[in-house]
DSSP file (Angstrom, degrees, kcal/mol; ACC not computed):
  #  RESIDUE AA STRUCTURE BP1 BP2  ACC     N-H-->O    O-->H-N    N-H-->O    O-->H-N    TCO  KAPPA ALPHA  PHI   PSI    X-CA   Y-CA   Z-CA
    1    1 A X              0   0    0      0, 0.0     2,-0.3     0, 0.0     0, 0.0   0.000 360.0 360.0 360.0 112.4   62.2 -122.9  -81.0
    2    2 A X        -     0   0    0      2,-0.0     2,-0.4     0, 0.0   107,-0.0  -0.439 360.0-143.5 -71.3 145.7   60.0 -119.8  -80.1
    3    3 A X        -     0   0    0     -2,-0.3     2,-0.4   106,-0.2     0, 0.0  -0.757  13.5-136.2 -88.0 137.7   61.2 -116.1  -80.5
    4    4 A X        -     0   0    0     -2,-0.4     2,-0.3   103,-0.0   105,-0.2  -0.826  31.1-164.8 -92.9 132.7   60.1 -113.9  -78.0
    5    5 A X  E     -A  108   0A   0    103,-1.3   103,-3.3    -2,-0.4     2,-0.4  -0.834  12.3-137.2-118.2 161.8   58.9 -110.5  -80.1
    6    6 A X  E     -A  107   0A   0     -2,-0.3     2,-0.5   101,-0.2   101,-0.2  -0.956  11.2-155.6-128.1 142.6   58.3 -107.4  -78.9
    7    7 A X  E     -A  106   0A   0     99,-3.2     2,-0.8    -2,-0.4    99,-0.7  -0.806   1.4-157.5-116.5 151.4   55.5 -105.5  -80.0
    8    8 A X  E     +A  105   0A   0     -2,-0.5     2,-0.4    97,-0.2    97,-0.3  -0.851  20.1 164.2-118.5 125.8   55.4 -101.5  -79.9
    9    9 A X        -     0   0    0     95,-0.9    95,-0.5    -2,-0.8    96,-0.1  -0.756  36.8-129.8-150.8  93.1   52.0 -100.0  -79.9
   10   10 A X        -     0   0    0     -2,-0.4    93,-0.2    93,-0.2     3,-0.1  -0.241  24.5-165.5 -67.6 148.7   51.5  -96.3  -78.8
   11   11 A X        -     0   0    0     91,-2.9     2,-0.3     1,-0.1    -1,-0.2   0.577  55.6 -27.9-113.5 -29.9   48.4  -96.3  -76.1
   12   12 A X  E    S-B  102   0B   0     90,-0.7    90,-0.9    13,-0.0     2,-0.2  -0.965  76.3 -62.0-160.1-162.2   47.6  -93.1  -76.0
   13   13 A X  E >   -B  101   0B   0     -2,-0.3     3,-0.8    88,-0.2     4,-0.3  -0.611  46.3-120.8 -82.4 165.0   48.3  -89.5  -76.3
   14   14 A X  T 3  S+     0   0    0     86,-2.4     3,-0.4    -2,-0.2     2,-0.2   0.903 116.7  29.8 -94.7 -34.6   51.2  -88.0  -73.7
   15   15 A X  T 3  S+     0   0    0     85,-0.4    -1,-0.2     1,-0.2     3,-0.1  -0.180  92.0  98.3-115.0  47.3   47.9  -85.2  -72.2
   16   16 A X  S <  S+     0   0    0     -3,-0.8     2,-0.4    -2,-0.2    -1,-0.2   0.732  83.1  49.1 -89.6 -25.6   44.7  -87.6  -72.9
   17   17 A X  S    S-     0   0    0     -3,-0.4     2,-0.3    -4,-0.3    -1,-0.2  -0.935  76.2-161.8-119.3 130.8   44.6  -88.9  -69.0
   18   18 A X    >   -     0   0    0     -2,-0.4     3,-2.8     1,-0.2    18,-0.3  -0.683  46.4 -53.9 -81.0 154.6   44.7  -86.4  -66.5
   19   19 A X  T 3  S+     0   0    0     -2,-0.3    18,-0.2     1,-0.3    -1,-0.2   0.224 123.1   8.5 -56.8 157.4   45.6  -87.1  -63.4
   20   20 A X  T 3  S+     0   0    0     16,-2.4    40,-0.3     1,-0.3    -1,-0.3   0.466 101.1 116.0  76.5  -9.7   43.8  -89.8  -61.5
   21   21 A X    <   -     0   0    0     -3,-2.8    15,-3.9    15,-0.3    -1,-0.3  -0.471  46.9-163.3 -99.8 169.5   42.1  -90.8  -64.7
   22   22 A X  B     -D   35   0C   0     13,-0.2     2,-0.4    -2,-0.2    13,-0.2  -0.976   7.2-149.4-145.9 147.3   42.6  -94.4  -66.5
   23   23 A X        -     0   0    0     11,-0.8     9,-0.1    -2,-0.2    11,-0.1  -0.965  18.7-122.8-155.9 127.6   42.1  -96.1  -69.7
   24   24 A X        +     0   0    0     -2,-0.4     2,-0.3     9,-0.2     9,-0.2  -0.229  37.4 172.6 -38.0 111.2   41.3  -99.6  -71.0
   25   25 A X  E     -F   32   0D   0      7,-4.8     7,-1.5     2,-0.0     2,-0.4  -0.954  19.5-162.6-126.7 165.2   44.0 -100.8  -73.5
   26   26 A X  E     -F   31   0D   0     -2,-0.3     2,-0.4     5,-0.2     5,-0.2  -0.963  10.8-177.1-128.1 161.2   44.6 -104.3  -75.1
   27   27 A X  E >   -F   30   0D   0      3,-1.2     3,-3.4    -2,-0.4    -2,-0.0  -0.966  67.1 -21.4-156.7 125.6   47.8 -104.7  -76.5
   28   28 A X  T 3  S-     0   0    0     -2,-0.4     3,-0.1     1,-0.2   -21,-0.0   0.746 126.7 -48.2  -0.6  70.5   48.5 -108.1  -78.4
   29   29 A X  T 3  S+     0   0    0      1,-0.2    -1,-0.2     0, 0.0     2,-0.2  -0.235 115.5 117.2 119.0 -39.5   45.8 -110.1  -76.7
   30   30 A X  E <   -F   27   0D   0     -3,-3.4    -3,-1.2    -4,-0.1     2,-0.8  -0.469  59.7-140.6 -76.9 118.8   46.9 -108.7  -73.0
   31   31 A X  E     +F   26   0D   0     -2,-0.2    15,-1.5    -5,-0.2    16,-1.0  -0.842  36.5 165.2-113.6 105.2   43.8 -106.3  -71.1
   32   32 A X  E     -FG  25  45D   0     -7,-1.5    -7,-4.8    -2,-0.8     2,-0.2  -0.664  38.3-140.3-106.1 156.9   45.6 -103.4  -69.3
   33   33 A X        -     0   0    0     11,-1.6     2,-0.7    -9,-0.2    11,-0.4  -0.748  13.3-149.1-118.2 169.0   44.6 -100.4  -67.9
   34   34 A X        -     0   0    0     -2,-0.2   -11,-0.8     9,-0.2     2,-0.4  -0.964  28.1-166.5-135.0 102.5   47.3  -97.1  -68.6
   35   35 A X  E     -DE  22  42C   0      7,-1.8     7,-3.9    -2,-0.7     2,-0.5  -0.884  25.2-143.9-110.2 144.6   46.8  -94.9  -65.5
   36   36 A X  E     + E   0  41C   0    -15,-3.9   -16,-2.4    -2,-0.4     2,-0.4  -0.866  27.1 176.2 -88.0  92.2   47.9  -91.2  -64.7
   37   37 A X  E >  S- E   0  40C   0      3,-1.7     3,-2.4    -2,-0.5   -18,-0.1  -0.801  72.4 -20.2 -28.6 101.5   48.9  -91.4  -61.0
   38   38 A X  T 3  S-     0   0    0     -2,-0.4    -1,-0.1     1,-0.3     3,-0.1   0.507 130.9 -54.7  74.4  -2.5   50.4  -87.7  -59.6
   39   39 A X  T 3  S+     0   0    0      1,-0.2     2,-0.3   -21,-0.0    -1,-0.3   0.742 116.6 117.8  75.5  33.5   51.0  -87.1  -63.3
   40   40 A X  E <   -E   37   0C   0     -3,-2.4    -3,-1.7     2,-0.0    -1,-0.2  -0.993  60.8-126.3-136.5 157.5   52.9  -90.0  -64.0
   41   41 A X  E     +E   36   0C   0     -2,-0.3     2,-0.3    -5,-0.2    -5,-0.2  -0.301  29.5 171.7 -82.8 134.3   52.0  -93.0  -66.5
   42   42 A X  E     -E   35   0C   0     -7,-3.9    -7,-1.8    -2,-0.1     2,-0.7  -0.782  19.0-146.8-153.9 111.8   52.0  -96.6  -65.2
   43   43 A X  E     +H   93   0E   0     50,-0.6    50,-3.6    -2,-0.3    -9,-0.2  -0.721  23.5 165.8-106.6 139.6   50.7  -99.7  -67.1
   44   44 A X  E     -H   92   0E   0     -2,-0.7   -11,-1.6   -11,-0.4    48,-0.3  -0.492  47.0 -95.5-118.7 177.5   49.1 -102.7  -65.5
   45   45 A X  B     -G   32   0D   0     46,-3.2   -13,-0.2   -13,-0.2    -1,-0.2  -0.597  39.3-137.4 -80.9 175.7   47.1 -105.7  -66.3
   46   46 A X  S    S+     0   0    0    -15,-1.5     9,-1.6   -21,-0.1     2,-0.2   0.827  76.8  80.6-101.7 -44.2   43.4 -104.5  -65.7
   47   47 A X  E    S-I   54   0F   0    -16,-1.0     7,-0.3     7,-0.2     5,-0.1  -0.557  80.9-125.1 -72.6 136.1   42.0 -107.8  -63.8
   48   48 A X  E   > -I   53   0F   0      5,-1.7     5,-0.9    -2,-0.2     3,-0.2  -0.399  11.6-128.6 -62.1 143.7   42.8 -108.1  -60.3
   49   49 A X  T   5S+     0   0    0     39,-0.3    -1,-0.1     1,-0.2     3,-0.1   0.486  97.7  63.9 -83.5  -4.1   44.5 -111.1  -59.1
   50   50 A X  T   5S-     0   0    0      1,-0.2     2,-0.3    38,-0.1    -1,-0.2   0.796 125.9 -19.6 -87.2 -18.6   42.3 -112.0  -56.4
   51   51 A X  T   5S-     0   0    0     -3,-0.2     2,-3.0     2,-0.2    -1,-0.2  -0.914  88.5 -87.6-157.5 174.1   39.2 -112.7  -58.5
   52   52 A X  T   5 +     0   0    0     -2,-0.3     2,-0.3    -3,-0.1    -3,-0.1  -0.593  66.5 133.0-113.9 111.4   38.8 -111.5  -61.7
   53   53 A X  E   < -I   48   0F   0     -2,-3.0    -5,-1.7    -5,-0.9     2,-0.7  -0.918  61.9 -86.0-144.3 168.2   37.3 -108.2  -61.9
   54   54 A X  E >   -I   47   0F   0     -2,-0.3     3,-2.3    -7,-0.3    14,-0.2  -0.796  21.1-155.9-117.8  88.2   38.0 -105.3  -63.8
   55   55 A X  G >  S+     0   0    0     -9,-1.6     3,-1.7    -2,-0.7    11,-0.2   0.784  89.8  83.8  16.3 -70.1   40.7 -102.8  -62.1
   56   56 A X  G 3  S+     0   0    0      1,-0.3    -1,-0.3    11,-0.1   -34,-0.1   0.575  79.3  54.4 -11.3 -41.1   38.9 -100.6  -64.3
   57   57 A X  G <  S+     0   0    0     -3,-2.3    -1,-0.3     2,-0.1    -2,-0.1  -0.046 101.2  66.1-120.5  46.0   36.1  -99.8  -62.0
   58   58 A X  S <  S-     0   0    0     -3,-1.7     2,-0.3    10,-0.1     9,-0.1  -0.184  77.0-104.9 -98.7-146.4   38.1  -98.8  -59.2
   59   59 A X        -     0   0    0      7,-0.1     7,-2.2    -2,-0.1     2,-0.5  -0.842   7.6-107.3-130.3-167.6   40.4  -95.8  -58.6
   60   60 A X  E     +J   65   0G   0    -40,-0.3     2,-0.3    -2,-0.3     5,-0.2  -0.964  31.2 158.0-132.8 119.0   43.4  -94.1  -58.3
   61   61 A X  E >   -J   64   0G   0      3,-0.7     3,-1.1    -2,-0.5     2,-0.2  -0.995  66.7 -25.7-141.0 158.2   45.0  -92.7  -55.4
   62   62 A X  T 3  S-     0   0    0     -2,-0.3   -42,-0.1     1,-0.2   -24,-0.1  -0.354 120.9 -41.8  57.2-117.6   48.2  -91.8  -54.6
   63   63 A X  T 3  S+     0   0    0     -2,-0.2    13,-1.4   -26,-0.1    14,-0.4  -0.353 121.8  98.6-127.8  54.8   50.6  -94.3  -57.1
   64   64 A X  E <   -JK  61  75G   0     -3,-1.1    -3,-0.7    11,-0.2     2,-0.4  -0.905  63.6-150.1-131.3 160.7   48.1  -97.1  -56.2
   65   65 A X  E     -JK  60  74G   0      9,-2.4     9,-1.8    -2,-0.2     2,-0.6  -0.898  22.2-134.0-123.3 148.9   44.9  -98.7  -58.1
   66   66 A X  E     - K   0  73G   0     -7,-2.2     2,-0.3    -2,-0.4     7,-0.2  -0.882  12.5-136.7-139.9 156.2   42.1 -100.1  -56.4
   67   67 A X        -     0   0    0      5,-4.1     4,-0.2    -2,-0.6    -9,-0.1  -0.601  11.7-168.4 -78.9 132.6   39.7 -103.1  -56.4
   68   68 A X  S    S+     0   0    0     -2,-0.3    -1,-0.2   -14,-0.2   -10,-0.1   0.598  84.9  66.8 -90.9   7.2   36.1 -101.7  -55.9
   69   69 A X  S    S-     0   0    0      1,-0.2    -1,-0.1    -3,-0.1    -2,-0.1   0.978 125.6  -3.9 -72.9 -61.3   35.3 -105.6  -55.4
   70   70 A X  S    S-     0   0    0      2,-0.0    -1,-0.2     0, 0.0    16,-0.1   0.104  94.0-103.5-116.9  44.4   37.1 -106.1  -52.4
   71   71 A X        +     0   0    0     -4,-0.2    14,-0.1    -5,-0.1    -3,-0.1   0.529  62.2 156.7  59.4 -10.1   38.9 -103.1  -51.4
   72   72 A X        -     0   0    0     -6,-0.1    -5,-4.1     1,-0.0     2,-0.4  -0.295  25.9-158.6 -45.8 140.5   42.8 -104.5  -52.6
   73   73 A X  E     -K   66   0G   0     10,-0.3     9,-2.9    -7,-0.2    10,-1.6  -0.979  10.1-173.1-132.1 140.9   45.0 -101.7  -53.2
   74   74 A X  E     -KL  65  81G   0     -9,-1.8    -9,-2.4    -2,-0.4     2,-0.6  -0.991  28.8-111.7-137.9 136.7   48.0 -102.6  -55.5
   75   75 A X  E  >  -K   64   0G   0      5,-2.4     4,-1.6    -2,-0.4     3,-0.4  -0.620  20.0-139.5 -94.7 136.4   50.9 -100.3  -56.2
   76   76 A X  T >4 S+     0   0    0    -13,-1.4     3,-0.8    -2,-0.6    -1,-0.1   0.912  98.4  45.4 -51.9 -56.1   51.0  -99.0  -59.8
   77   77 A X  T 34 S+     0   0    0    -14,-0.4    -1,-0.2     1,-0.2     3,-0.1   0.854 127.6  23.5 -74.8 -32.8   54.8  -99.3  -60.3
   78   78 A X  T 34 S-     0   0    0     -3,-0.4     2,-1.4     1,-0.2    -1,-0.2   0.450  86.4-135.4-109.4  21.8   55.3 -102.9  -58.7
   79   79 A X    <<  +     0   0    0     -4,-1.6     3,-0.2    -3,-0.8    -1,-0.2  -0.703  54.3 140.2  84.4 -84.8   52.1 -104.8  -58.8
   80   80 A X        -     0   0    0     -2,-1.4    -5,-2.4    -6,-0.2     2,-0.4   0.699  57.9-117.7 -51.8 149.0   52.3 -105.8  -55.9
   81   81 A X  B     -L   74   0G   0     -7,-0.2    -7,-0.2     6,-0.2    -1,-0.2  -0.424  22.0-165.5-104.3 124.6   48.7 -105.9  -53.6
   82   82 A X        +     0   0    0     -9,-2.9     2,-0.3    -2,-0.4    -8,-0.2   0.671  68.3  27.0 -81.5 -23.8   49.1 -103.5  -50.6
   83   83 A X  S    S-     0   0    0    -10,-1.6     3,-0.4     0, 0.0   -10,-0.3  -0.969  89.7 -65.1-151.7 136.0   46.1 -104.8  -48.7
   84   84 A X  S    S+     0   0    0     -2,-0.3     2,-0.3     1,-0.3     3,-0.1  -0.208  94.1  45.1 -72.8-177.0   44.3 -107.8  -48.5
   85   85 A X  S    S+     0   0    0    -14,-0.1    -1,-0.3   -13,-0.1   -14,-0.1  -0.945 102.2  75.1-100.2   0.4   42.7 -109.7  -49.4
   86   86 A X        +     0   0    0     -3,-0.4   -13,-0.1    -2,-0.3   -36,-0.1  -0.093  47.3 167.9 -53.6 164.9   44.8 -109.9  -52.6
   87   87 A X        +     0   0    0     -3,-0.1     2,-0.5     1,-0.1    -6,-0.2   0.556  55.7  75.2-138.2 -18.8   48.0 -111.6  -51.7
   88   88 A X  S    S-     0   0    0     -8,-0.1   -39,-0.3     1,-0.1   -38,-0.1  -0.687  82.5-118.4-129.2 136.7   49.4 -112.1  -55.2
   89   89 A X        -     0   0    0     -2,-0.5   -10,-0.1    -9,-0.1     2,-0.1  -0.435  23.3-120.1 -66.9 157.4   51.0 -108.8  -57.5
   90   90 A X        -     0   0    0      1,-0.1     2,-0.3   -15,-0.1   -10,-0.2  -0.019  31.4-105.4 -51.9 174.0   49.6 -107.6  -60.8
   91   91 A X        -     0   0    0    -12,-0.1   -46,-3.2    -2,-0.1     2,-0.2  -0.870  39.1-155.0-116.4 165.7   51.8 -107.6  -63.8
   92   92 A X  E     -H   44   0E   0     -2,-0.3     2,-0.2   -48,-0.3   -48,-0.2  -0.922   5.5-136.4-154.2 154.9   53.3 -104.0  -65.1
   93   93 A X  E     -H   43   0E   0    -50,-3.6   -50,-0.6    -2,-0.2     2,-0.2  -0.731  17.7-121.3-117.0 130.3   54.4 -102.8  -68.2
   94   94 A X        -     0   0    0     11,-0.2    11,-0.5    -2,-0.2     2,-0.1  -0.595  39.7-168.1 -88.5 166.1   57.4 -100.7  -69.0
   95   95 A X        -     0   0    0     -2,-0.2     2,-0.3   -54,-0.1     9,-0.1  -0.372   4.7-154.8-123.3-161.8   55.7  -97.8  -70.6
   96   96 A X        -     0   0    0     -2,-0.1     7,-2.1     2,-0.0     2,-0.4  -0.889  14.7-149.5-165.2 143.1   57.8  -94.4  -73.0
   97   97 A X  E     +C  102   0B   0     -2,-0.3     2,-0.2     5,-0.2     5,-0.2  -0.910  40.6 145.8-108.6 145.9   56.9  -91.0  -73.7
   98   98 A X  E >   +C  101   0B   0      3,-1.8     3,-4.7    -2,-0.4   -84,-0.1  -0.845  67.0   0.9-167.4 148.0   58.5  -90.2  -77.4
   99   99 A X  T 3  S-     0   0    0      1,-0.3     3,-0.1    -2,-0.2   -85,-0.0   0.556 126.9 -55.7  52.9  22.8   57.0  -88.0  -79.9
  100  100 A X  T 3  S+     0   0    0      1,-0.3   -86,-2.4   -87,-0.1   -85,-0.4   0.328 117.5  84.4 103.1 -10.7   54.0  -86.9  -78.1
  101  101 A X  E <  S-BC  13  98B   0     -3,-4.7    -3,-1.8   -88,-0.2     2,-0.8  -0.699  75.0-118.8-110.0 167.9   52.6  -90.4  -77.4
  102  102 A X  E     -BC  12  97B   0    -90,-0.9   -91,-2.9    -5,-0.2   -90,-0.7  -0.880  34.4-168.6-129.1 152.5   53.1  -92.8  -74.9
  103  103 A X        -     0   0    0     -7,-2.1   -93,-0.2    -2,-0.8    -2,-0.0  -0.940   9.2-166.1-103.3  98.5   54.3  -95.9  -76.2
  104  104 A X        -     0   0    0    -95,-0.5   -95,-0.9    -2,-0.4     2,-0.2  -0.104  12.7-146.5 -74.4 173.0   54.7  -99.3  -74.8
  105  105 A X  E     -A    8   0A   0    -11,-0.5     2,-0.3   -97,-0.3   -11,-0.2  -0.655  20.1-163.7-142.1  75.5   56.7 -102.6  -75.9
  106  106 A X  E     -A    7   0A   0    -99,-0.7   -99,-3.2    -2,-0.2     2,-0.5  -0.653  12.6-137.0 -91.3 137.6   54.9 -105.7  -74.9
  107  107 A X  E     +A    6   0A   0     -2,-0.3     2,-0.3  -101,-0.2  -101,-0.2  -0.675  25.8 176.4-101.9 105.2   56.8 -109.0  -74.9
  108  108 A X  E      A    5   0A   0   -103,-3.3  -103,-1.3    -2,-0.5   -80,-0.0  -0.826 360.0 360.0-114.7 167.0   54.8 -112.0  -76.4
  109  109 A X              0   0    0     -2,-0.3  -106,-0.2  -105,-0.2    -1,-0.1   0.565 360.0 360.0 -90.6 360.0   56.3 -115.6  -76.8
């Protein structure tokens, strides 16, 4: 029988990303990006789910990420693809501020 663990792994400092900025994290295995949106923190996986390209070299506007491959905009707090031609959500991460970092708890099997 597997256990599900959680792993806790702080990702950054709580004033390293200013707003609109983003940063690459891997977090047991899993390659996510940690974006500041409006001056809040939202982590997602980093490849887009309509091909696989790097989240990373898009932007941030509003509380959305975008693909600079094909123009998909996905909102940071539900995945979920705003425009096509993704059709299929991103995964997101619940994230913590605690001691000056912020911290995540990612769920492996």
């Amino acid at each position: 029988m597997m256990m599900n663990t959680a792993t806790r792994v702080a990702l950054a400092d709580e004033n390293e990303l200013k707003p609109g900025e983003m940063k690459k994290v891997e977090v047991d295995g899993k390659k996510l990006i940690l974006a500041n949106a409006a001056g809040d923190y939202y982590l997602v996986d980093e490849m887009c789910s309509h091909e696989d390209f790097s989240l990373y070299l898009g932007c941030i506007k509003d509380r959305t990420i975008k693909c600079s491959l094909h123009g998909s905009y996905f909102d940071l707090k539900t995945g979920e693809p705003l425009e096509e031609p993704a059709c299929e959500a991103i995964g997101t991460y619940e994230i913590f501020i605690q001691d000056g970092k912020i911290w995540s708890d990612i769920t492996s099997k």
